[in-house]
Z-matrix of the N, CA and C atoms (Angstrom, degrees):
N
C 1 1.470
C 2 1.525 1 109.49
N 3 1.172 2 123.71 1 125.34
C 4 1.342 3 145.86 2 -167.99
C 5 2.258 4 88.66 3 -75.00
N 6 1.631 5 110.18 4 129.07
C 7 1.289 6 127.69 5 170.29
C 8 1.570 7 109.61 6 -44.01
N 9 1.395 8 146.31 7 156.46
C 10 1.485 9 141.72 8 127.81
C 11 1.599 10 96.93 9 -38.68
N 12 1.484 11 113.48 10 155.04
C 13 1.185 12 122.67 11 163.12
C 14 1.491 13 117.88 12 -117.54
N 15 1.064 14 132.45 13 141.96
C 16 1.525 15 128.26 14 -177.96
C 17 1.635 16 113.02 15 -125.41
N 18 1.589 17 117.92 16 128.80
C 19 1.123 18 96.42 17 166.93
C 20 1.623 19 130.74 18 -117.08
N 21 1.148 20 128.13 19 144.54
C 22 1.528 21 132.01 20 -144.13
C 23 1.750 22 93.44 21 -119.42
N 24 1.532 23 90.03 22 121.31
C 25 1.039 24 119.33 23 179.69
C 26 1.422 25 117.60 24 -87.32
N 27 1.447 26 132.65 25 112.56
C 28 1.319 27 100.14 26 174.35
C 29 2.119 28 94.56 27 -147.90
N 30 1.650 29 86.26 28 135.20
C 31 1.427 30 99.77 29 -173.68
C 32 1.292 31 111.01 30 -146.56
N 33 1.789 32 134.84 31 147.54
C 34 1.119 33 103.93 32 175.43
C 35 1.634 34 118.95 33 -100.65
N 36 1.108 35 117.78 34 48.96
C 37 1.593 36 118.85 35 -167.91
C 38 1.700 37 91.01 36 -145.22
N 39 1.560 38 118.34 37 114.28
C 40 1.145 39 155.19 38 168.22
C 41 1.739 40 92.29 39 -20.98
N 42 0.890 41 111.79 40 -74.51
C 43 1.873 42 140.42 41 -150.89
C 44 1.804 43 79.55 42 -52.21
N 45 1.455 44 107.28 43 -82.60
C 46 1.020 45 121.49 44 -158.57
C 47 1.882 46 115.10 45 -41.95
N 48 1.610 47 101.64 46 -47.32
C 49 1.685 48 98.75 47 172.49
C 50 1.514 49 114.22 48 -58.36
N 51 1.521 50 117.31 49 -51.04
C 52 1.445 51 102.09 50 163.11
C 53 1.253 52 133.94 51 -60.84
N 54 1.014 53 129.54 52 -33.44
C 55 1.548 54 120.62 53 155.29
C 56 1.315 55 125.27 54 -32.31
N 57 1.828 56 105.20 55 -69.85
C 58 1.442 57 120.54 56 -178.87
C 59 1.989 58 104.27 57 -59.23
N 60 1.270 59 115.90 58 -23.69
C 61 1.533 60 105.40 59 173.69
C 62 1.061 61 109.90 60 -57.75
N 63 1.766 62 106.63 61 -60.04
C 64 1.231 63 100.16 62 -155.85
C 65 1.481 64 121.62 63 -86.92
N 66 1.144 65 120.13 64 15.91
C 67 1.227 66 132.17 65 169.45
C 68 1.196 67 111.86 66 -80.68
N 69 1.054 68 127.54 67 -33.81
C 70 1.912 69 138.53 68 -148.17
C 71 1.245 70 73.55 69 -120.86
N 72 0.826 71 151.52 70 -28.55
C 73 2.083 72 148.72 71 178.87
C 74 1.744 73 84.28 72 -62.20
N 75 1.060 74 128.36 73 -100.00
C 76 1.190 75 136.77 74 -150.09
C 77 1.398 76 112.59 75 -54.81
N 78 1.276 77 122.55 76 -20.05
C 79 1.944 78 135.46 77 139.86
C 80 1.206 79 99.29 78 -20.44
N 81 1.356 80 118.11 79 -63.48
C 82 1.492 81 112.61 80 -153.10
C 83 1.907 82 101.23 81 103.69
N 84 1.259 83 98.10 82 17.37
C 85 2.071 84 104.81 83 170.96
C 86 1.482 85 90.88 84 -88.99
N 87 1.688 86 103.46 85 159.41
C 88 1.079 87 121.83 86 153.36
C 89 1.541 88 110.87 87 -107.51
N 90 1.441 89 109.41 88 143.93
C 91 1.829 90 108.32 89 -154.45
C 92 1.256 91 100.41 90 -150.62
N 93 1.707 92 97.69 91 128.28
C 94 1.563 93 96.57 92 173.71
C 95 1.595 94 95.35 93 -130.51
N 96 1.503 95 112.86 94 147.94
C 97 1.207 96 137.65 95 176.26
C 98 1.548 97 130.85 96 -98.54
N 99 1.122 98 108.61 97 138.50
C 100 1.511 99 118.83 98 -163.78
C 101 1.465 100 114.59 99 -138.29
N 102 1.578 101 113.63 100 126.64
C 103 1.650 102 95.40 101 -170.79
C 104 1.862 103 124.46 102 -91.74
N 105 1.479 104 98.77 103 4.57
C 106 1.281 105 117.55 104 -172.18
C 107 1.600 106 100.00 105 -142.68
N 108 1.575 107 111.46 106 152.77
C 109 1.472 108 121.98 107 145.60
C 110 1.579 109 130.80 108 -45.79
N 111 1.025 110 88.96 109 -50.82
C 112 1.873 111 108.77 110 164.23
C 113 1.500 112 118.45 111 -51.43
N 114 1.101 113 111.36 112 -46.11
C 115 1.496 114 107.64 113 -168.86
C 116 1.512 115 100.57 114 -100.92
N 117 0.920 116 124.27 115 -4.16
C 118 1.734 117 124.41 116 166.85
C 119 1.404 118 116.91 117 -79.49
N 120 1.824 119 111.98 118 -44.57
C 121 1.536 120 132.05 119 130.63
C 122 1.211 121 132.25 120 1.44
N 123 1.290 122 104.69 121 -76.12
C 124 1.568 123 124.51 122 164.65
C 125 1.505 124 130.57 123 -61.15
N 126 1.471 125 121.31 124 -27.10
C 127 0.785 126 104.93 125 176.22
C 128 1.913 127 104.34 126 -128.17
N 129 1.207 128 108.40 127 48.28
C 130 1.631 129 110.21 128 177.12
C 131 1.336 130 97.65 129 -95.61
N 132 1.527 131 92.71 130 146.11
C 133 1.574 132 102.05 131 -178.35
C 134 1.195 133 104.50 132 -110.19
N 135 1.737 134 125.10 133 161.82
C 136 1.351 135 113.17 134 -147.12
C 137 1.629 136 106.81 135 -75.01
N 138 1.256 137 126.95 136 -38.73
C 139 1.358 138 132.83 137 165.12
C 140 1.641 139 112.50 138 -98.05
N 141 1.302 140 83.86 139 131.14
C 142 1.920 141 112.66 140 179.63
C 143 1.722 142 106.44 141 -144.68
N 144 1.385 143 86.97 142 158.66
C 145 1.723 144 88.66 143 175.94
C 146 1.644 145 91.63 144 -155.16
N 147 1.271 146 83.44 145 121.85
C 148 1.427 147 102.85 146 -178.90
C 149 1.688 148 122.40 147 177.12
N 150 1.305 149 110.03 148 -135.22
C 151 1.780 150 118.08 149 -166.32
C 152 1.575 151 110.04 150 -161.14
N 153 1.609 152 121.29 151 82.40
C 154 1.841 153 117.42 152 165.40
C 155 1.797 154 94.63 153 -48.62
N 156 1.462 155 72.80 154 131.46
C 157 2.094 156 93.71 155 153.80
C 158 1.409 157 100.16 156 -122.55
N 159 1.058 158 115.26 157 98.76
C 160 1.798 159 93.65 158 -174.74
C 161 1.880 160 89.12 159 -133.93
N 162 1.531 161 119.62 160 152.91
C 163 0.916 162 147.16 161 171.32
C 164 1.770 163 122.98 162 -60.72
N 165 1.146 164 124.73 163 102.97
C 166 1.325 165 135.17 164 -163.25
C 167 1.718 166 106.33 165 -37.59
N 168 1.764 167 100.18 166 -52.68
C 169 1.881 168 97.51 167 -162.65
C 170 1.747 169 92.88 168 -108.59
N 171 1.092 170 81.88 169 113.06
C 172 1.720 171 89.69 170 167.88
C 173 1.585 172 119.94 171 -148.23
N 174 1.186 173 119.32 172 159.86
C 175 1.230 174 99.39 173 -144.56
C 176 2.124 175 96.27 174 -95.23
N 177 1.489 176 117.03 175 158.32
C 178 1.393 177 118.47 176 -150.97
C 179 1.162 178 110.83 177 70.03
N 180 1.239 179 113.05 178 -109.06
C 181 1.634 180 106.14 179 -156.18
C 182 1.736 181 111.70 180 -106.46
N 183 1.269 182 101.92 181 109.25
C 184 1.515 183 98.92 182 -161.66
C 185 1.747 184 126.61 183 -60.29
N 186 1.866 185 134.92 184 -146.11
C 187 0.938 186 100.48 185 159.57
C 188 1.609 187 119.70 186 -93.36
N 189 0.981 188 106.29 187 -28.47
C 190 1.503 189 109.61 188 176.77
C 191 1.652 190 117.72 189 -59.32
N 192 1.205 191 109.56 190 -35.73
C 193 1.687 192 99.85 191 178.67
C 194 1.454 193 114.87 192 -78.13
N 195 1.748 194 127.66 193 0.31
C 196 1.188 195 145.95 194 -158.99
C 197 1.533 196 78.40 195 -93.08
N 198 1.708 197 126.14 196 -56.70
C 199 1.252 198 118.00 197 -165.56
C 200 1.118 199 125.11 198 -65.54
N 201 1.249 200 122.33 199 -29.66
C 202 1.462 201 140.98 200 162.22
C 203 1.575 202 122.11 201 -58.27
N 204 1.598 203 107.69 202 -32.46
C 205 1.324 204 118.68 203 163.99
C 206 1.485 205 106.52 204 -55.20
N 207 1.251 206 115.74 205 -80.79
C 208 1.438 207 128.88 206 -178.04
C 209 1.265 208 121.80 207 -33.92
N 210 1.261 209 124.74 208 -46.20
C 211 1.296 210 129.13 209 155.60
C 212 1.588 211 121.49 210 -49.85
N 213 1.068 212 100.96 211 -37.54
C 214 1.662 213 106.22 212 177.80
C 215 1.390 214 116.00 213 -81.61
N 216 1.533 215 114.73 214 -13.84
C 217 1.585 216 103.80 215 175.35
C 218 1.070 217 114.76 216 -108.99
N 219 1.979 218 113.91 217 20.66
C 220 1.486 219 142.63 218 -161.66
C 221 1.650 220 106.27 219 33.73
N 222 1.470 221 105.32 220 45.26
C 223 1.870 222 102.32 221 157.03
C 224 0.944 223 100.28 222 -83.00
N 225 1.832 224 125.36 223 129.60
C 226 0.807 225 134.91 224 136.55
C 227 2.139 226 128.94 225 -68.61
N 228 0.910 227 90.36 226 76.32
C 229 1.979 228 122.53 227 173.57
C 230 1.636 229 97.34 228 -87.29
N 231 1.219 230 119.32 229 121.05
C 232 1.521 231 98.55 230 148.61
C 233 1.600 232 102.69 231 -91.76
N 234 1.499 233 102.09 232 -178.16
C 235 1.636 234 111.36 233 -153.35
C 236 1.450 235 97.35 234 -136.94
N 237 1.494 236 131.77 235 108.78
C 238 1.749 237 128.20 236 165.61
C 239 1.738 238 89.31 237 -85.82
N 240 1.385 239 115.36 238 127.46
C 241 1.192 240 106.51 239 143.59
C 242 1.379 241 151.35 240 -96.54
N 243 1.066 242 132.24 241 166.26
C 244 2.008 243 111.63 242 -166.76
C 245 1.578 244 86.37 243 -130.73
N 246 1.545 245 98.89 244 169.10
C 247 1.585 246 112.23 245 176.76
C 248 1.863 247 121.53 246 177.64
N 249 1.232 248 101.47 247 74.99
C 250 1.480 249 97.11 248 168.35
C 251 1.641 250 118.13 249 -25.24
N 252 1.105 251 123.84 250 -21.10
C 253 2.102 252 117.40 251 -152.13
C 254 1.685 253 68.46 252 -142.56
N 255 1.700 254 106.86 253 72.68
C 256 1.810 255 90.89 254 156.42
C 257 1.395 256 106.97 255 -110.19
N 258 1.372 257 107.35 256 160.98
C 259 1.441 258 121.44 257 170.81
C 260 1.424 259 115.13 258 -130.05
N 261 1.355 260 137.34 259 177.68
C 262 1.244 261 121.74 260 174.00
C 263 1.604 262 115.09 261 -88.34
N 264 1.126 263 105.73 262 -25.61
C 265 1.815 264 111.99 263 171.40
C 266 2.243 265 101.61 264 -56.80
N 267 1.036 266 97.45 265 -55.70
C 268 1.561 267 114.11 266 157.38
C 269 1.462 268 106.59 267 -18.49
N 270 1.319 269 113.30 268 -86.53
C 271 1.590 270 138.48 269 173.56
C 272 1.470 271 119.72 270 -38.24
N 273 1.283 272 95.40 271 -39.02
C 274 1.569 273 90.31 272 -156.60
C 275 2.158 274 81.61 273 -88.09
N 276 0.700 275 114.18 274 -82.97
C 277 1.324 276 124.27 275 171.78
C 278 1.697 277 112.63 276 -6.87
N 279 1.305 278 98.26 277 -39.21
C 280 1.944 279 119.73 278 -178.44
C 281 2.116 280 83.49 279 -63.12
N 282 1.413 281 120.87 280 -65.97
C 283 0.990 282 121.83 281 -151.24
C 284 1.243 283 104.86 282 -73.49
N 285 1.308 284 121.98 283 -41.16
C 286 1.354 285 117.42 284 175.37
C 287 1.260 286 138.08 285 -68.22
N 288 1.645 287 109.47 286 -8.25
C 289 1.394 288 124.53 287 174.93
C 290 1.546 289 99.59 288 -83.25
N 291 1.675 290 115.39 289 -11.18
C 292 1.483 291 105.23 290 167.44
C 293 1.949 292 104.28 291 117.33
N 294 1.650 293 105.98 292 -7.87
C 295 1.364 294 107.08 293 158.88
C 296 1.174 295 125.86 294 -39.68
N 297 1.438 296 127.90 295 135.03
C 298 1.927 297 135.86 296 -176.22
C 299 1.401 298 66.70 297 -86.27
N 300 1.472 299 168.65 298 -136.74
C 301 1.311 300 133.55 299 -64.76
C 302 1.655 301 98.87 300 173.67
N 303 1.371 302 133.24 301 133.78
C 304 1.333 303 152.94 302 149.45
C 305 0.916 304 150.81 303 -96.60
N 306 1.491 305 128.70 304 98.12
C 307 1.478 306 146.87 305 -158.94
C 308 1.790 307 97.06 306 -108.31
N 309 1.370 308 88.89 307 151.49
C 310 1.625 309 127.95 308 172.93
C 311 1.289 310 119.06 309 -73.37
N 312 1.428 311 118.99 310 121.55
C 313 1.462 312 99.71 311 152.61
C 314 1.059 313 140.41 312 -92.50
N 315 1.487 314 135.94 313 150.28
C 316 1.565 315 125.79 314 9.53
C 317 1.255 316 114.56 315 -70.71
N 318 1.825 317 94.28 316 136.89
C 319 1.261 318 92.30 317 -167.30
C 320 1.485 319 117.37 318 -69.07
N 321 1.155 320 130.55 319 170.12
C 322 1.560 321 136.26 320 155.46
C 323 1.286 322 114.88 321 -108.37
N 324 1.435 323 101.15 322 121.01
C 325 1.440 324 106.83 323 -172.51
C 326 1.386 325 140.05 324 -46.20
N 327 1.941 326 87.29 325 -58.99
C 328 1.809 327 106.69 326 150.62
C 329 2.165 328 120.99 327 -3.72
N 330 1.744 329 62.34 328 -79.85
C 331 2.073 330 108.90 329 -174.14
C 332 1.511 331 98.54 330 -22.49
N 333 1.971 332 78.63 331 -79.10
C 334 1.852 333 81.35 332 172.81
C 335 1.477 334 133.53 333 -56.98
N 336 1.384 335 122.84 334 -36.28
C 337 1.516 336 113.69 335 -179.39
C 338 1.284 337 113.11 336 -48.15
N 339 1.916 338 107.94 337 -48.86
C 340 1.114 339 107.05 338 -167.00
C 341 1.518 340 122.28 339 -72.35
N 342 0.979 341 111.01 340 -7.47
C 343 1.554 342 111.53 341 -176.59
C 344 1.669 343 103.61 342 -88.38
N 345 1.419 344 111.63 343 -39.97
C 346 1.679 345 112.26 344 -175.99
C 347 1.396 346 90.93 345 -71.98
N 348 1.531 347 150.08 346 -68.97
C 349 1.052 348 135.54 347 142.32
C 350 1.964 349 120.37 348 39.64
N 351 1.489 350 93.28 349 -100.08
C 352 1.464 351 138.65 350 -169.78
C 353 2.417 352 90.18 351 -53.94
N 354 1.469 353 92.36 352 -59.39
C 355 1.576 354 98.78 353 178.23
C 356 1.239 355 105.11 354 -37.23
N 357 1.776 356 107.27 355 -86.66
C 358 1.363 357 125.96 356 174.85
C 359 1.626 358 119.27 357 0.87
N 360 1.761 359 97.51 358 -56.09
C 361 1.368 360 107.31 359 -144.30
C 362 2.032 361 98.07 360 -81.28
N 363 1.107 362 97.24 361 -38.27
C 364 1.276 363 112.87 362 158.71
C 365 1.667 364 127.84 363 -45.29
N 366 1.462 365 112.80 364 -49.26
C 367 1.373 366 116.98 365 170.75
C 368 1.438 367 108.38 366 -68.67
N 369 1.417 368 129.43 367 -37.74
C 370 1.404 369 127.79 368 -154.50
C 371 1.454 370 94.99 369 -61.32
N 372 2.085 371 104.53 370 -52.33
C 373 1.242 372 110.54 371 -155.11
C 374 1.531 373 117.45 372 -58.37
N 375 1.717 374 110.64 373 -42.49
C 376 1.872 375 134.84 374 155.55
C 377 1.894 376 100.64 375 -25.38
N 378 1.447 377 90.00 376 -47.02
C 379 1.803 378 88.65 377 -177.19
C 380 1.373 379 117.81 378 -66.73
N 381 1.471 380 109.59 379 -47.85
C 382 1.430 381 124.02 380 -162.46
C 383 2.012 382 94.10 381 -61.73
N 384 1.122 383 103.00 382 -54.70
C 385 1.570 384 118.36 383 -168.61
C 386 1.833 385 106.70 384 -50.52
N 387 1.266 386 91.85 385 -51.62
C 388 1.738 387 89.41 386 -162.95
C 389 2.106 388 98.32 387 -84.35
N 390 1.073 389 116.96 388 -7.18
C 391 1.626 390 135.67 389 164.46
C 392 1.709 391 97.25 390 -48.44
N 393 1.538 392 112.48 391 -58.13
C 394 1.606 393 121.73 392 -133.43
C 395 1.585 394 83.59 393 -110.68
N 396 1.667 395 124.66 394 -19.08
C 397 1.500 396 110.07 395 -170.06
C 398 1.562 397 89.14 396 -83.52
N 399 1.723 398 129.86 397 -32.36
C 400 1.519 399 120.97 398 -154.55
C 401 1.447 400 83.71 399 -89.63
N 402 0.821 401 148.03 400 -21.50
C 403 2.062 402 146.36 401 -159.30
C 404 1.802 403 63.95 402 -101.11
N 405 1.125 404 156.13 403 -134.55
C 406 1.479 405 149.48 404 -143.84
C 407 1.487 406 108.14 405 -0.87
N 408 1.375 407 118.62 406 -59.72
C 409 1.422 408 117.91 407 -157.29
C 410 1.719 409 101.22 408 -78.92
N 411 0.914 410 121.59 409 -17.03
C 412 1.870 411 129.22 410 -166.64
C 413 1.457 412 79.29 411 -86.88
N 414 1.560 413 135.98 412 -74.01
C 415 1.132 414 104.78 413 -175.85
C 416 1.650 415 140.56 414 -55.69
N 417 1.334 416 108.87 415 -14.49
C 418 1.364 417 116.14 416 -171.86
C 419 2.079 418 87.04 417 -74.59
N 420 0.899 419 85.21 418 -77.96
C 421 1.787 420 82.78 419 164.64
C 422 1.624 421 119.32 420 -4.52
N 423 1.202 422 101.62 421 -45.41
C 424 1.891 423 87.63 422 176.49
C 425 1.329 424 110.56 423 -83.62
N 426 1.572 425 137.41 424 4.67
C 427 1.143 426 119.66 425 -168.59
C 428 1.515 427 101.69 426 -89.44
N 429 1.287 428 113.60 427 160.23
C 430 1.249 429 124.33 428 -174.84
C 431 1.655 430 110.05 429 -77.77
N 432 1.645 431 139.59 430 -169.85
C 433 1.343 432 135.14 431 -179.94
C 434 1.258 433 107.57 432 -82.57
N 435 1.806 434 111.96 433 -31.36
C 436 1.639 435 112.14 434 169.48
C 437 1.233 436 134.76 435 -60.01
N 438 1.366 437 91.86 436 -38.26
C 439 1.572 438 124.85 437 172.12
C 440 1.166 439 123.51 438 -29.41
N 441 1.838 440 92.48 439 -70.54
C 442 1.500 441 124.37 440 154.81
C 443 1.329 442 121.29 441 -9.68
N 444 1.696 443 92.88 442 -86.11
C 445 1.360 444 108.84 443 -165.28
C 446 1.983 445 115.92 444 -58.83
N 447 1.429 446 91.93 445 -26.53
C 448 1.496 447 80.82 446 -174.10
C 449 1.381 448 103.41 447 -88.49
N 450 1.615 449 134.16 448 -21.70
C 451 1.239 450 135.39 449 169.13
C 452 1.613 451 120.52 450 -36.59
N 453 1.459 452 93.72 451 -37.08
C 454 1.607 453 117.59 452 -170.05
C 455 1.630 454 102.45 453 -82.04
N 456 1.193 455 118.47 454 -42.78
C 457 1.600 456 110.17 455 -159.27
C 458 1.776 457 96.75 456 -92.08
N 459 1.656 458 118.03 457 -24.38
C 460 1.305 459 110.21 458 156.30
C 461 1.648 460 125.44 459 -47.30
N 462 1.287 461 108.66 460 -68.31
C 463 1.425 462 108.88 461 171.45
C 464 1.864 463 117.30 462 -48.72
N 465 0.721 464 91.64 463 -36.71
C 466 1.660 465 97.20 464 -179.79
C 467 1.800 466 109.55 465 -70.12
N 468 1.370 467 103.26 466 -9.59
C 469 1.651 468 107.45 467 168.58
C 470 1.377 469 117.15 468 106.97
N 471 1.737 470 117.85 469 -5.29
C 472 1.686 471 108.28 470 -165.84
C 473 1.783 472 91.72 471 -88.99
N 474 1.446 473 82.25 472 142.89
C 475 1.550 474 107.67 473 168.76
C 476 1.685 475 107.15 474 -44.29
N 477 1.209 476 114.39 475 175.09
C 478 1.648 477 128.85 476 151.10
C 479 0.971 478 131.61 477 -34.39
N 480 1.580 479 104.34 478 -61.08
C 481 1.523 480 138.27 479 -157.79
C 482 1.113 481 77.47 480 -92.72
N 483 1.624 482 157.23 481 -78.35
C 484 1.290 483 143.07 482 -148.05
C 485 1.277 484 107.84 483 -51.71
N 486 1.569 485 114.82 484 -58.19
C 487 1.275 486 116.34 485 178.69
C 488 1.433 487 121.02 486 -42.87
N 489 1.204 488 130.22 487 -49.42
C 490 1.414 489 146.05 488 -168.07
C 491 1.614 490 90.70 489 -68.27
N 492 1.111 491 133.03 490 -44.77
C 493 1.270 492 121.45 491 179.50
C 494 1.505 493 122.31 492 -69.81
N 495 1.411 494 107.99 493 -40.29
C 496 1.595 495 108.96 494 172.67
C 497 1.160 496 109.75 495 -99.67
N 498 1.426 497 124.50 496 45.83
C 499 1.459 498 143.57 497 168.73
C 500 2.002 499 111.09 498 -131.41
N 501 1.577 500 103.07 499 -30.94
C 502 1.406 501 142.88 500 -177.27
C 503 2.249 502 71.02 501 50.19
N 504 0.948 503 104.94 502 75.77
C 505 1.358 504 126.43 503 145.17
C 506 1.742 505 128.90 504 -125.47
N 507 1.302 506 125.20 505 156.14
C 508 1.621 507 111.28 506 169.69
C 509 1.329 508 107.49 507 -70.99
N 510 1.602 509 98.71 508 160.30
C 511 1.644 510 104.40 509 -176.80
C 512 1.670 511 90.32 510 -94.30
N 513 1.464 512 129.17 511 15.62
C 514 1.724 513 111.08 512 155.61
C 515 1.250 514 97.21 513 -69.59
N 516 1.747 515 123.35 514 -50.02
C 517 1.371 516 118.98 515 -160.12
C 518 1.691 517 117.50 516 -63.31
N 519 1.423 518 97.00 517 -18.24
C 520 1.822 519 93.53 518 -162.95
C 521 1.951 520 79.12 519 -100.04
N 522 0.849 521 127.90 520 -14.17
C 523 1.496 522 117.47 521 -177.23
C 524 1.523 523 98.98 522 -67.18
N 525 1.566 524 133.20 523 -63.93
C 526 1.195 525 152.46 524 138.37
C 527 1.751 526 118.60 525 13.10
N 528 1.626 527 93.12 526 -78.49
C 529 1.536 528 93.48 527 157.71
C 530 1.239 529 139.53 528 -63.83
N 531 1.402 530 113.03 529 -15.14
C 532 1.586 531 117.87 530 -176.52
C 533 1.601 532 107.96 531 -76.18
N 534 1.750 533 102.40 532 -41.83
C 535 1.239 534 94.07 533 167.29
C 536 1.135 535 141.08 534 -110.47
N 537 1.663 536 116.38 535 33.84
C 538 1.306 537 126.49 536 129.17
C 539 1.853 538 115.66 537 -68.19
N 540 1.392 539 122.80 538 -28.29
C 541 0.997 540 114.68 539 -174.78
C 542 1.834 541 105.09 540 -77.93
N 543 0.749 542 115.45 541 -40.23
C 544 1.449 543 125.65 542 162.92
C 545 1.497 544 130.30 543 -36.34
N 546 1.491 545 92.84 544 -42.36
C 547 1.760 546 112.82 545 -169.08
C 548 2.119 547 88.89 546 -78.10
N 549 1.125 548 96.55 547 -54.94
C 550 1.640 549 110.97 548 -172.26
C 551 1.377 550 111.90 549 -66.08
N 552 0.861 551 125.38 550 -17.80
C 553 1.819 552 137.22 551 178.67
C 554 1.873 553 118.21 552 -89.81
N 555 1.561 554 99.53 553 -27.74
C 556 1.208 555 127.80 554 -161.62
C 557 1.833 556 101.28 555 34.04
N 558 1.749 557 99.72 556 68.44
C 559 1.224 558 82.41 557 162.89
C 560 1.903 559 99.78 558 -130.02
N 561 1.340 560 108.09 559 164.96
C 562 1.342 561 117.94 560 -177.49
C 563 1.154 562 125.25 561 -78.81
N 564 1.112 563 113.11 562 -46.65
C 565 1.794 564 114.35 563 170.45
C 566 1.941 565 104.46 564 -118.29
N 567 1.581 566 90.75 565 -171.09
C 568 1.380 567 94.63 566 152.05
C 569 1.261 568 140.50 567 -98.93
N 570 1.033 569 113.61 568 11.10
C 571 1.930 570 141.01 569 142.91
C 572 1.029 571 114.26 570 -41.21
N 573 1.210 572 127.12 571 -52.99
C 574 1.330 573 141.81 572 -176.11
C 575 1.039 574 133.71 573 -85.49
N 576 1.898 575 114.08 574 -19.12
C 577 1.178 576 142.03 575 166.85
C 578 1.538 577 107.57 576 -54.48
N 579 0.870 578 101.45 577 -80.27
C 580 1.318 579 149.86 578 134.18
C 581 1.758 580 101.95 579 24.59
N 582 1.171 581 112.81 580 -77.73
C 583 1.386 582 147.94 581 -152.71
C 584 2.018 583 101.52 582 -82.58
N 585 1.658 584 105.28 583 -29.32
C 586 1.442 585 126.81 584 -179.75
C 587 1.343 586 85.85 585 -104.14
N 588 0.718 587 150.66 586 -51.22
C 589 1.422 588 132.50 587 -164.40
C 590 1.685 589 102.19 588 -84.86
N 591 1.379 590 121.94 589 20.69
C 592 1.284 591 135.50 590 168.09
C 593 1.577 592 103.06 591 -84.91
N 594 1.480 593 104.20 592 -74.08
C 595 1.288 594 145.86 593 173.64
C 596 1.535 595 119.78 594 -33.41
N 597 1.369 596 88.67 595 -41.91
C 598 1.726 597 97.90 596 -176.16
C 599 1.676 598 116.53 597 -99.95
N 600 1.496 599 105.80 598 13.46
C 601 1.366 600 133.60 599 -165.12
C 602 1.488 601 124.82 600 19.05
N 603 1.327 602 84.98 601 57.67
C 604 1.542 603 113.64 602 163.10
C 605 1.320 604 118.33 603 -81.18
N 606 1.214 605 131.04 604 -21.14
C 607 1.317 606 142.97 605 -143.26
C 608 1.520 607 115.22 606 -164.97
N 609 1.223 608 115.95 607 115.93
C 610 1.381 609 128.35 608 -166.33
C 611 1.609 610 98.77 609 -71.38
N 612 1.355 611 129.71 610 139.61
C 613 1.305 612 139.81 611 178.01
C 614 1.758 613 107.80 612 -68.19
């Protein structure tokens, strides 16, 4: 199940957070507002899923050092930034501190949807991925140490019969295990094996 997403407003001029609410209100966002970096700071909880719009010059902690924050307390937030007094030295600096994206003011509404948008779509997918790598590793988890080992020398390319020999087991028995390893992996071929045993960095790409 895909998180609620919220997006956090933070500006220090009254006008402007209500604006930006109620704009992203009628989106269909859920939006909370903040009149400083600091006090958005203070009260972030360690997991969020969502999109900062927050305003580059503000007074304490600006927007760019907010991004640098976040990174440092490894929140993953993406960050739109805004800025009446932009420049491109501004911009480029916005992106390199690790900003998803920087718009001008006045804002354009569009501009902005599409960029919180574009974020969003990006976090969901970060979600979807690291969802299907930990549901990967729980199953690798049920395999047994034999399991293991032959899981490993499959992906690595040896036949049955090879295996069974540098196992000095029968290749009924390692046939057996493969598809218990199969059943427990829920994967379909050895393509796919293959492809998790990428994932689970077992196996060099």
């Amino acid at each position: 199940m895909t998180p609620a997403a919220t997006i956090f407003v933070i500006d220090d001029q009254e006008s402007v957070r209500h604006s930006l609410g109620e704009l992203l209100s009628v989106f269909g966002f859920a939006v909370e507002t903040f009149p400083s970096a600091d006090a958005f700071l203070a009260e972030l909880e360690a997991v969020r899923v969502g999109v900062v719009v927050a305003d580059v010059r503000m007074p304490g902690t600006d927007g760019i050092a907010l991004v640098r924050e976040l990174a440092r307390r490894g929140v993953r937030l993406p960050v739109v930034l805004i800025s009446g007094h932009a420049d491109v030295a501004m911009a480029v600096a916005a992106i390199k501190a690790g900003a998803d994206d920087f718009i001008e003011k006045p804002i354009d509404d569009t501009a902005l949807v599409a960029a919180i948008n574009r974020a969003l779509a990006r976090t969901f997918q970060e979600f979807a991925a690291q969802r299907s790598k930990e549901s990967l590793a729980v199953r690798f988890k049920r395999l047994t140490p034999r399991q293991i080992e032959i899981f490993d020398l499959v992906v690595e390319g040896y036949t049955s019969h090879a295996i069974a020999a540098k196992l000095a087991i029968s290749t009924r028995t390692v046939e057996s295990y493969r598809a218990e390893i199969m059943d427990k992996m829920e994967a379909e071929s050895v393509a796919v094996l293959v492809r998790q045993a990428i994932r689970l960095g077992r196996l060099a790409p």
